[in-house]
N, CA, C and O atoms as a DFTB+ gen file, in Angstrom:
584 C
 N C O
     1  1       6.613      20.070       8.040
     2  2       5.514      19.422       7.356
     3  2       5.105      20.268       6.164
     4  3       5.229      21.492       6.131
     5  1       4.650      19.583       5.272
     6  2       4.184      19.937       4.628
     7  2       2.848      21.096       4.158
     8  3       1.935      21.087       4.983
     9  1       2.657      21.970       3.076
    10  2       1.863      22.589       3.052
    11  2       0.261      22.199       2.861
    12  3      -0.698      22.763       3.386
    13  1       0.254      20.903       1.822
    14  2      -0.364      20.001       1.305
    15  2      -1.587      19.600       1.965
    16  3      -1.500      18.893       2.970
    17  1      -2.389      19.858       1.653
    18  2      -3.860      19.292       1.720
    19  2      -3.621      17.344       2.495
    20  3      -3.360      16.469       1.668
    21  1      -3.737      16.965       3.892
    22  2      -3.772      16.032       3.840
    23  2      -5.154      15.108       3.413
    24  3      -6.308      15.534       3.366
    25  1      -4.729      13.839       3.142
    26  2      -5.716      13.071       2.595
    27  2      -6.166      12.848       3.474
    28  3      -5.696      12.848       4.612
    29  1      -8.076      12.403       2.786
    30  2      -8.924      11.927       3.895
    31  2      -9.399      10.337       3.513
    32  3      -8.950       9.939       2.439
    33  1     -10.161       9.491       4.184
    34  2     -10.410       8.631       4.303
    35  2     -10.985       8.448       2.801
    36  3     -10.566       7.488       2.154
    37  1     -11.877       9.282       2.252
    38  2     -12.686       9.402       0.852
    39  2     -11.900       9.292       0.297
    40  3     -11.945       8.091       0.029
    41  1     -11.041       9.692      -0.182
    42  2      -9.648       9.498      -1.236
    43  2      -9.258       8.367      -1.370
    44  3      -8.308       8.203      -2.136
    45  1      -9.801       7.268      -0.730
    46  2      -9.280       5.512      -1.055
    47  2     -10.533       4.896      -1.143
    48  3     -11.625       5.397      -0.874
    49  1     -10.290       3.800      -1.529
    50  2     -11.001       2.367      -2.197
    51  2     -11.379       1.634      -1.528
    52  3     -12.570       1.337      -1.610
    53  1     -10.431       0.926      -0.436
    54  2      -9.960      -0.269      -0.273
    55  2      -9.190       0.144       1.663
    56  3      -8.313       0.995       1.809
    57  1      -9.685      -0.538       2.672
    58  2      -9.260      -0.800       3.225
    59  2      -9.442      -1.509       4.236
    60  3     -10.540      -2.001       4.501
    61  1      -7.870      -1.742       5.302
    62  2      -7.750      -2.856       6.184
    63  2      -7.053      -2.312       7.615
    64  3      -6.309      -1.332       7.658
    65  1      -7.337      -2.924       8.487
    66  2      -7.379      -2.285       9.795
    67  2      -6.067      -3.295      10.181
    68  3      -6.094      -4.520      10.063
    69  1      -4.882      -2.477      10.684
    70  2      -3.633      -2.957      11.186
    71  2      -3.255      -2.584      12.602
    72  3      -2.962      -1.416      12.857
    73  1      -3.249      -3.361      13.377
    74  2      -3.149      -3.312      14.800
    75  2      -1.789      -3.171      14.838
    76  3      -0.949      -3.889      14.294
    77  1      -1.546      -1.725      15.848
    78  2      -0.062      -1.464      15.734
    79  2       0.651      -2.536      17.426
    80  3      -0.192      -3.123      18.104
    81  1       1.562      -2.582      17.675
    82  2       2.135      -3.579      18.172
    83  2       3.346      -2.804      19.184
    84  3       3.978      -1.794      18.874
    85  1       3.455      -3.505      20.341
    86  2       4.390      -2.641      21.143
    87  2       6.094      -1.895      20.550
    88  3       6.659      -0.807      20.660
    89  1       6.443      -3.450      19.807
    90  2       7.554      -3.165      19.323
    91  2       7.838      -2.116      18.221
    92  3       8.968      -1.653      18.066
    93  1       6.794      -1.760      17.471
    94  2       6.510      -0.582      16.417
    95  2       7.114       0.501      17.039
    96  3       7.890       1.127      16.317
    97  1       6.989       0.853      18.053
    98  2       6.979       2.120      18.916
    99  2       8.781       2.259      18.697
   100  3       9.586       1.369      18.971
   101  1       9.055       3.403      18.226
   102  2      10.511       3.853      18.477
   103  2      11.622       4.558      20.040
   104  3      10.795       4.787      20.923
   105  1      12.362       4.745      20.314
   106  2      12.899       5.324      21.619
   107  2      11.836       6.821      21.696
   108  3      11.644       7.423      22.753
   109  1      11.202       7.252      20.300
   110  2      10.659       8.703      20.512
   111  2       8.884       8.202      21.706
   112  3       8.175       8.844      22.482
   113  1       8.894       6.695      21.164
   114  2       7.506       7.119      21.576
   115  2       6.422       7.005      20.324
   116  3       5.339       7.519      20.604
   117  1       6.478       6.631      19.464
   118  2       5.605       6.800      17.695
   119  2       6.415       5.523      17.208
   120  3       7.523       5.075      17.500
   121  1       5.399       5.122      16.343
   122  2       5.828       4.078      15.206
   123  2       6.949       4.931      14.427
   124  3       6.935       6.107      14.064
   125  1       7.747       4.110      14.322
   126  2       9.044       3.732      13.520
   127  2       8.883       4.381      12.311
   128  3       7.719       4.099      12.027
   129  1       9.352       5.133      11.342
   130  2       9.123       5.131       9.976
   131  2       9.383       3.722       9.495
   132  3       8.432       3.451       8.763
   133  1      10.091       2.842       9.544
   134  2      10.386       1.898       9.276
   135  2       9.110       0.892       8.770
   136  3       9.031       0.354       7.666
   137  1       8.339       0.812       9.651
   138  2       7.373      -0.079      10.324
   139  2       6.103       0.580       8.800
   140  3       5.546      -0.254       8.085
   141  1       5.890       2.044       8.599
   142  2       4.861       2.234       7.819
   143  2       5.049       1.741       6.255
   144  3       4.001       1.764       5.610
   145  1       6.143       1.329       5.598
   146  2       6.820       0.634       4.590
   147  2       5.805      -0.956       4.713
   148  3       5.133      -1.430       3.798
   149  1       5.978      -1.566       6.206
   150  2       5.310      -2.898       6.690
   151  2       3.943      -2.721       6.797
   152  3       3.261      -3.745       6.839
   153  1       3.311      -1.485       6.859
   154  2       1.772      -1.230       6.760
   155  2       1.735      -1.029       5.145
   156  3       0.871      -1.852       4.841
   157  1       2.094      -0.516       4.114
   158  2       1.851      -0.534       2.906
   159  2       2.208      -2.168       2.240
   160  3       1.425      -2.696       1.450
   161  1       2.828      -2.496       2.458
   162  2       3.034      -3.997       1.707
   163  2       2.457      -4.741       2.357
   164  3       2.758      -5.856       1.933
   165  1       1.606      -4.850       3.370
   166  2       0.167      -5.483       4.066
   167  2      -0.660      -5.423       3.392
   168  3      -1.113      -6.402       2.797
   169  1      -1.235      -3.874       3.257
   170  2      -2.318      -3.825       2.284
   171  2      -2.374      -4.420       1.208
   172  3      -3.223      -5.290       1.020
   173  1      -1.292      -3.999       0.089
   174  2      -1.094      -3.896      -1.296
   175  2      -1.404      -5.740      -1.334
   176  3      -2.324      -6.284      -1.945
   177  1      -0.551      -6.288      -0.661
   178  2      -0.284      -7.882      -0.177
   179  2      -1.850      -8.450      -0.505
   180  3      -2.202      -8.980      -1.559
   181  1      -2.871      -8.138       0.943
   182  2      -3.273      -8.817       1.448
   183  2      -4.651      -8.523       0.665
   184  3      -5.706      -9.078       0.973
   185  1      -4.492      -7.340      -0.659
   186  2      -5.583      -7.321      -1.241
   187  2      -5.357      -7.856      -2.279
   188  3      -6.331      -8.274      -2.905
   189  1      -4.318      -7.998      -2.709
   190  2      -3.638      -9.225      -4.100
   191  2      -4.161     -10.679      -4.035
   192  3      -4.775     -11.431      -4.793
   193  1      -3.503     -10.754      -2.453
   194  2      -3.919     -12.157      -2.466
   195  2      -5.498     -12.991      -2.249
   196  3      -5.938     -14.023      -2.755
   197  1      -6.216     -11.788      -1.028
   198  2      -7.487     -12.012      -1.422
   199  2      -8.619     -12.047      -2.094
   200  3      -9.735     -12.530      -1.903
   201  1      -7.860     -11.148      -3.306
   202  2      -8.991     -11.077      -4.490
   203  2      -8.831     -11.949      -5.717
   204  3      -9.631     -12.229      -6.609
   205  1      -7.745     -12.250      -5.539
   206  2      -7.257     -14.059      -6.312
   207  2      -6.575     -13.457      -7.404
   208  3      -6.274     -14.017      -8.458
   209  1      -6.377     -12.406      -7.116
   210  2      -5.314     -11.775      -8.623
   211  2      -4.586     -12.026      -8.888
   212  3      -4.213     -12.038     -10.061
   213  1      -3.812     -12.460      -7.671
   214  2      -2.225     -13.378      -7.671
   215  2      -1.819     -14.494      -6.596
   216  3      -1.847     -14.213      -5.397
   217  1      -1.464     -15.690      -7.019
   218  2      -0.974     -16.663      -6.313
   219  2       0.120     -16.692      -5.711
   220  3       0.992     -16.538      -6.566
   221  1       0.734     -16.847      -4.343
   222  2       2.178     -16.614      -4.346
   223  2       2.980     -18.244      -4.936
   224  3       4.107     -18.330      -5.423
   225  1       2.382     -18.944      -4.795
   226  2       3.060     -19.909      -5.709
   227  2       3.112     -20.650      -7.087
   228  3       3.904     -21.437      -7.605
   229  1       1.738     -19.969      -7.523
   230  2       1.319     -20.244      -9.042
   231  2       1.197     -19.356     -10.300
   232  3       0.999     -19.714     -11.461
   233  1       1.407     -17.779      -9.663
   234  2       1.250     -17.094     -10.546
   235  2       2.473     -16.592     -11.595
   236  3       3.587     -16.332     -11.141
   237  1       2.153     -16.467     -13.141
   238  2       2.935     -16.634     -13.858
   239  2       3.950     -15.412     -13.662
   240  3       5.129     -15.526     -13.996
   241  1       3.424     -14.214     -13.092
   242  2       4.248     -12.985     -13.085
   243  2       4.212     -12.834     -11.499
   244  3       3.417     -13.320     -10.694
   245  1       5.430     -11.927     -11.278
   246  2       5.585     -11.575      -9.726
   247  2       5.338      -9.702      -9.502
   248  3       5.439      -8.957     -10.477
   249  1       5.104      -9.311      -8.483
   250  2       5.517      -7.645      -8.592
   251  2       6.671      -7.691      -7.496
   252  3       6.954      -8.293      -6.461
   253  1       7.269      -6.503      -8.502
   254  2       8.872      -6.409      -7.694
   255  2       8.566      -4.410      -7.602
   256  3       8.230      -3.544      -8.409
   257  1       8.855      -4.449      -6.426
   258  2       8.704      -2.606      -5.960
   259  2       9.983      -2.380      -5.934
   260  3      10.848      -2.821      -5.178
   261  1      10.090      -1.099      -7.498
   262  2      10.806      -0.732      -7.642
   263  2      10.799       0.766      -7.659
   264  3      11.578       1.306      -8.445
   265  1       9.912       1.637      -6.789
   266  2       9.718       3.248      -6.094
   267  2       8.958       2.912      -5.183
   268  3       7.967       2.202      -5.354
   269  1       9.437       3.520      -3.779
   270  2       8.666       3.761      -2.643
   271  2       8.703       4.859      -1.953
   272  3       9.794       5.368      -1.691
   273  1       7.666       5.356      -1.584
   274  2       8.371       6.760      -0.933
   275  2       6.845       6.984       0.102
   276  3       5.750       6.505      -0.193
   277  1       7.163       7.888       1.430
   278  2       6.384       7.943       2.491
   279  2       6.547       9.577       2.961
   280  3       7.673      10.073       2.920
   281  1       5.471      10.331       3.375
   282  2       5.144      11.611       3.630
   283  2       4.754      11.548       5.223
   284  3       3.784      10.803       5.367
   285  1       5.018      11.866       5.935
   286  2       4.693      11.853       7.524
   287  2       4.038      12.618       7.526
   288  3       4.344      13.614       6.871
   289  1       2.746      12.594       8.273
   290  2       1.725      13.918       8.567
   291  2       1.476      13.921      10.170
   292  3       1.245      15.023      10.667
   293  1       1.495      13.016      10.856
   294  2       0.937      13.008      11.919
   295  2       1.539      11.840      13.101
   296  3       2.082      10.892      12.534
   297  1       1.539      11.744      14.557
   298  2       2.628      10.771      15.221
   299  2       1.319       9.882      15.238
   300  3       0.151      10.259      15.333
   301  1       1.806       8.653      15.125
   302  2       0.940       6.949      15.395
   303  2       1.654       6.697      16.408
   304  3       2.734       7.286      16.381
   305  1       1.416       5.821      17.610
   306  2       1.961       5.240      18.785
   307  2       1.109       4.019      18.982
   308  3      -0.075       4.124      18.661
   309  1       1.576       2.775      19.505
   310  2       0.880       1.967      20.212
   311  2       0.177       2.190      21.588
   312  3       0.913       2.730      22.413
   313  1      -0.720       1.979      21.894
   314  2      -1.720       0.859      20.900
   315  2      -2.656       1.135      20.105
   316  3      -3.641       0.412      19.951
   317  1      -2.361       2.716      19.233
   318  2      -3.444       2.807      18.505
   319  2      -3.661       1.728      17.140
   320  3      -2.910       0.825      16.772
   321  1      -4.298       1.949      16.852
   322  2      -5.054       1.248      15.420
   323  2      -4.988       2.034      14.124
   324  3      -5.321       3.196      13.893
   325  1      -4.425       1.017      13.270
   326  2      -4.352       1.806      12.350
   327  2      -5.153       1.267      11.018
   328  3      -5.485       0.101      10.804
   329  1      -5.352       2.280      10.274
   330  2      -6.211       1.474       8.951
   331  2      -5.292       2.386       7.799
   332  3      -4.835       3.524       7.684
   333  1      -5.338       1.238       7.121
   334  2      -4.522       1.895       5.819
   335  2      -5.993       1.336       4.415
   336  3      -6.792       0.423       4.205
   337  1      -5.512       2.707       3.799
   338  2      -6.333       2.900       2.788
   339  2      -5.388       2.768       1.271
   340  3      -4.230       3.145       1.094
   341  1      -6.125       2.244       0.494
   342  2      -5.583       1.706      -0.461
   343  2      -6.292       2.468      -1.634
   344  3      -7.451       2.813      -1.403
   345  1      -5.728       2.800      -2.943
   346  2      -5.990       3.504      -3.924
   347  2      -4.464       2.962      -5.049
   348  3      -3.254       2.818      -4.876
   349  1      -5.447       2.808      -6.201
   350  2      -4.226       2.861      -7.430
   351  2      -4.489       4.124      -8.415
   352  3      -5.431       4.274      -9.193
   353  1      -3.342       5.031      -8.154
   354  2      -3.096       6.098      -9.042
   355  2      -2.843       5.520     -10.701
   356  3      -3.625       5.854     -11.592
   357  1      -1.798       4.729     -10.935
   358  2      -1.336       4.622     -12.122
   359  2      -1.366       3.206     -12.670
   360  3      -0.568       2.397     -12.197
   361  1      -2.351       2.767     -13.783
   362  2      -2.614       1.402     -14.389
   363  2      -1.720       1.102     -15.646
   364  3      -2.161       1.670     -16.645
   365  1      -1.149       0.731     -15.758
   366  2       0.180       0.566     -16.689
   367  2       0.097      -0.206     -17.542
   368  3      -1.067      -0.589     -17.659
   369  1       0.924      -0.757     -18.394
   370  2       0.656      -2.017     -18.988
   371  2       1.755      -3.157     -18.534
   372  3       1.968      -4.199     -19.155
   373  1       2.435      -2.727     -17.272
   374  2       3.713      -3.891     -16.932
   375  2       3.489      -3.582     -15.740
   376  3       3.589      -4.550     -14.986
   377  1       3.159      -2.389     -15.126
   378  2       3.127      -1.575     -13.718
   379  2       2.289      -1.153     -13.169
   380  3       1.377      -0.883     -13.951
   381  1       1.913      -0.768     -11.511
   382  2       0.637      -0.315     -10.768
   383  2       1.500       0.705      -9.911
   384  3       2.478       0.386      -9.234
   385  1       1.116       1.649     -10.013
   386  2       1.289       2.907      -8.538
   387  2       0.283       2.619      -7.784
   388  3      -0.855       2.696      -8.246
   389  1       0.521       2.219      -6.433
   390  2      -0.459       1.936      -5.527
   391  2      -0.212       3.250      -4.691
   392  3       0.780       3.948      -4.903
   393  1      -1.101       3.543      -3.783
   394  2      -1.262       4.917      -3.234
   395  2      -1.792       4.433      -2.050
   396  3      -2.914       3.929      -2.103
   397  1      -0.901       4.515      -0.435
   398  2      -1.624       4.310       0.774
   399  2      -2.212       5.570       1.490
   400  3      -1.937       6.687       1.052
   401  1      -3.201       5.373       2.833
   402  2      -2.958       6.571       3.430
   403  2      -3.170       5.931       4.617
   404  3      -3.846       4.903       4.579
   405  1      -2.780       6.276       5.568
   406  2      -2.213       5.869       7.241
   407  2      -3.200       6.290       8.139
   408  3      -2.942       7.392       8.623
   409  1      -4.274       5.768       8.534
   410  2      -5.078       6.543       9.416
   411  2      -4.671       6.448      10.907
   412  3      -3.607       5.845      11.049
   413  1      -5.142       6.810      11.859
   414  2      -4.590       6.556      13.369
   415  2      -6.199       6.657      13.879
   416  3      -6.847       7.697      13.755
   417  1      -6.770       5.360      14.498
   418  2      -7.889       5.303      14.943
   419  2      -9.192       5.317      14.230
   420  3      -9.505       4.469      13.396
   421  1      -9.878       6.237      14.564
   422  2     -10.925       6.889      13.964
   423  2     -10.910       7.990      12.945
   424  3     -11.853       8.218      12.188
   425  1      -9.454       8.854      12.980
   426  2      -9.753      10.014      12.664
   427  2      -9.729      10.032      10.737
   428  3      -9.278       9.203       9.947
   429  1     -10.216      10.961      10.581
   430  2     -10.560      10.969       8.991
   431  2      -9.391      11.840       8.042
   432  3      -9.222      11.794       6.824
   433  1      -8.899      12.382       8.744
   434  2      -7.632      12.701       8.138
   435  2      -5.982      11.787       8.229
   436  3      -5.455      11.374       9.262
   437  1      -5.650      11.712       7.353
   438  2      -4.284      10.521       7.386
   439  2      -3.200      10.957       7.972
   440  3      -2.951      12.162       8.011
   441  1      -2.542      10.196       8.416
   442  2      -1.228      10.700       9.412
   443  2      -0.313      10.276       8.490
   444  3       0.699      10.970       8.589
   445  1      -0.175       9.084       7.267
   446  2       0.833       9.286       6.871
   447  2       0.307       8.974       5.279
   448  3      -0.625       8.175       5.182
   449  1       0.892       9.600       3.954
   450  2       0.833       8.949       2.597
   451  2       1.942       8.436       2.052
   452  3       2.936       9.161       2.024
   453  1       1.991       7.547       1.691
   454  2       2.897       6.721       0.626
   455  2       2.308       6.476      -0.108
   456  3       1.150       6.796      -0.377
   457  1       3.348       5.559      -0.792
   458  2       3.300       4.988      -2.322
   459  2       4.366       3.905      -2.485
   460  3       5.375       3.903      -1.780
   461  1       4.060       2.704      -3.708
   462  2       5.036       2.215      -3.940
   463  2       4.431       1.696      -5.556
   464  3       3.262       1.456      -5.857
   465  1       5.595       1.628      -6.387
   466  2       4.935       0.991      -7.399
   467  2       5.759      -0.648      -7.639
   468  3       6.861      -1.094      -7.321
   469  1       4.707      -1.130      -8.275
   470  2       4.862      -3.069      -8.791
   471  2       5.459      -2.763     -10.100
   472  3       4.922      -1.881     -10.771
   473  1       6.482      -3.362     -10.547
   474  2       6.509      -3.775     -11.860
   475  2       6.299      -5.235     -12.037
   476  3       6.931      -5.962     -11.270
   477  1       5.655      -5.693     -12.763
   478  2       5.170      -7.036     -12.515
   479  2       6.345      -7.696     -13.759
   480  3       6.433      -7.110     -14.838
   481  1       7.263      -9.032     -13.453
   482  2       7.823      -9.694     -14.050
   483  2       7.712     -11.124     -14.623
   484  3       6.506     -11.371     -14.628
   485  1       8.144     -11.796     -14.931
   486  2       7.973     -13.060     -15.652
   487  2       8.471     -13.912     -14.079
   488  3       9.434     -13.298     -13.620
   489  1       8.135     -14.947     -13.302
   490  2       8.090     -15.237     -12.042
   491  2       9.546     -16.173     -12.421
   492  3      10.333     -16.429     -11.509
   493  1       9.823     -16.664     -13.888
   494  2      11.091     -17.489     -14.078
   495  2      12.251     -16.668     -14.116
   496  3      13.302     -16.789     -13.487
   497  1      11.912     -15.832     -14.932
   498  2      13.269     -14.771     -14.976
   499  2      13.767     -13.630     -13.848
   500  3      14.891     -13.216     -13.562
   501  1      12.403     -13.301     -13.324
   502  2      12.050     -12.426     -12.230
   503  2      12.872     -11.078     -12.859
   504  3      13.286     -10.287     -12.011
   505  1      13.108     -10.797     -14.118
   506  2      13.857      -9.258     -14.928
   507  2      12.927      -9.026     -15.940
   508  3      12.696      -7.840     -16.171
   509  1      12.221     -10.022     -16.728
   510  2      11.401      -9.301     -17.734
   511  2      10.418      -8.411     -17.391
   512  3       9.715      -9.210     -16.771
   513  1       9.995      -7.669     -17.337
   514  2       8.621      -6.901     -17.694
   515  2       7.643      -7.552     -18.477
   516  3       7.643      -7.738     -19.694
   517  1       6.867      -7.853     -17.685
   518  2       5.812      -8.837     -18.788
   519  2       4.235      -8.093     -18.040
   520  3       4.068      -7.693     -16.888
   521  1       3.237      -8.121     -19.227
   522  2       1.844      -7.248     -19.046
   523  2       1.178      -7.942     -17.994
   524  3       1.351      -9.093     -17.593
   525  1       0.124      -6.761     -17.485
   526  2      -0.663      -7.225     -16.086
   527  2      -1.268      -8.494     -16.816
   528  3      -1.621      -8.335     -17.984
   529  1      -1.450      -9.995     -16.111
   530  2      -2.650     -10.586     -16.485
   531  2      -4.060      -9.788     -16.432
   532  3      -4.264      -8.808     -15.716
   533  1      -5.147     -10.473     -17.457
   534  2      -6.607      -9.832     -16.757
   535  2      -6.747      -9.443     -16.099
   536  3      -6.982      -8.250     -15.910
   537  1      -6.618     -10.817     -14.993
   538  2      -7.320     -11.158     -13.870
   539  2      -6.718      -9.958     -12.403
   540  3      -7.326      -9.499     -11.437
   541  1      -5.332      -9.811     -12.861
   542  2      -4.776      -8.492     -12.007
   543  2      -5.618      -7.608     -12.224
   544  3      -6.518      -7.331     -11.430
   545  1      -5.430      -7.033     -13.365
   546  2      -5.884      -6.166     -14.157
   547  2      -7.571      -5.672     -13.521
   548  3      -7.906      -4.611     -12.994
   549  1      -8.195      -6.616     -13.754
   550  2      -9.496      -6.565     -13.191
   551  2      -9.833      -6.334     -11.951
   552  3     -10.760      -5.631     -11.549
   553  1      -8.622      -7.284     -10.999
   554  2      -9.443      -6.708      -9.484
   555  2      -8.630      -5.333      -9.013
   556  3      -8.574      -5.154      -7.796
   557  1      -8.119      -4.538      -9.710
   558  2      -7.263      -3.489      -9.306
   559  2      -7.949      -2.144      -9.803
   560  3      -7.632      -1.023      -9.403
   561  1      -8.606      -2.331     -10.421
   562  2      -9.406      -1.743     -11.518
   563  2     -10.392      -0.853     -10.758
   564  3     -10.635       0.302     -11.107
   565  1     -10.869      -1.370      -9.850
   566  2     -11.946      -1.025      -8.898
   567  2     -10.989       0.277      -7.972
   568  3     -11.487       1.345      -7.616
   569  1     -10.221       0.053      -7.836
   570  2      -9.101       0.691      -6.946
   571  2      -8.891       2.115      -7.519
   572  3      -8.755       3.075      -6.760
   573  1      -8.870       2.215      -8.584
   574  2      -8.254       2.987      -9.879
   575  2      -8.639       4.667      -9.594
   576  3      -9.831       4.831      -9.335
   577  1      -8.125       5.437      -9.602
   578  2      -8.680       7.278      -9.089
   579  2      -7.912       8.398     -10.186
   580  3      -6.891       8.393     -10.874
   581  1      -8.755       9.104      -9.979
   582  2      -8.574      10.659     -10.968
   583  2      -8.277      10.079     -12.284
   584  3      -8.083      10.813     -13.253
């Protein structure tokens, strides 16, 4: 592990409580690395879609994650609870670095950090790079750190 200062709950914006599930659990006994990839694109997801920033069937641009990467700090197992915390490091003019952190229960220090970033595209071509709308723009904004 790392030397690194883990993150605490204060370090995010934004979050949502993910009930971990029997099948999560690996032969070790702990959620899957696999599975915390499926806790970050929950969040990122489920705050897109509820803040009306993006439509999945009407909106003119799509985000396509093209860097992801995950830091293990601590073991998660079922049936704990997990809350992932949401933060955007980097506001772009085509792109968002979103920034998770993995809580396990209650506790205030994170068991795991990731990241993934959006490049947002033209939804016809799904290759251009085309700029955040506003309306992205705006509800992400709130999210936004350092």
């Amino acid at each position: 592990m790392s030397e690194r200062k883990r993150p605490i709950r204060a370090d995010y914006r934004h979050f949502l409580a993910i009930p971990t599930r029997w099948g999560d659990n690996d032969a070790y006994a702990h959620i899957n690395n696999t599975v915390y990839y499926s806790f970050f694109d929950t969040v990122v997801s489920r705050f897109l879609l509820e803040s009306g920033a993006i439509d999945l069937k009407t909106s003119a641009v799509i985000g396509v994650v093209v860097e992801t990467g995950c830091r293990y700090l601590a073991p998660v197992s079922f049936p704990d609870l997990v809350t992932a915390g949401l933060r955007v490091a980097r506001l772009g003019r085509t792109s968002i670095r979103y920034e998770i952190g993995i809580f396990r229960n209650d506790e205030d220090a994170a068991s795991a950090e990731g990241h993934f970033i959006h490049v947002y595209v033209d939804r016809a071509t799904q290759t251009v790079p085309t700029p955040l709308p506003p309306a992205l723009r705006d509800a992400v904004a709130p999210l936004l750190v350092g």
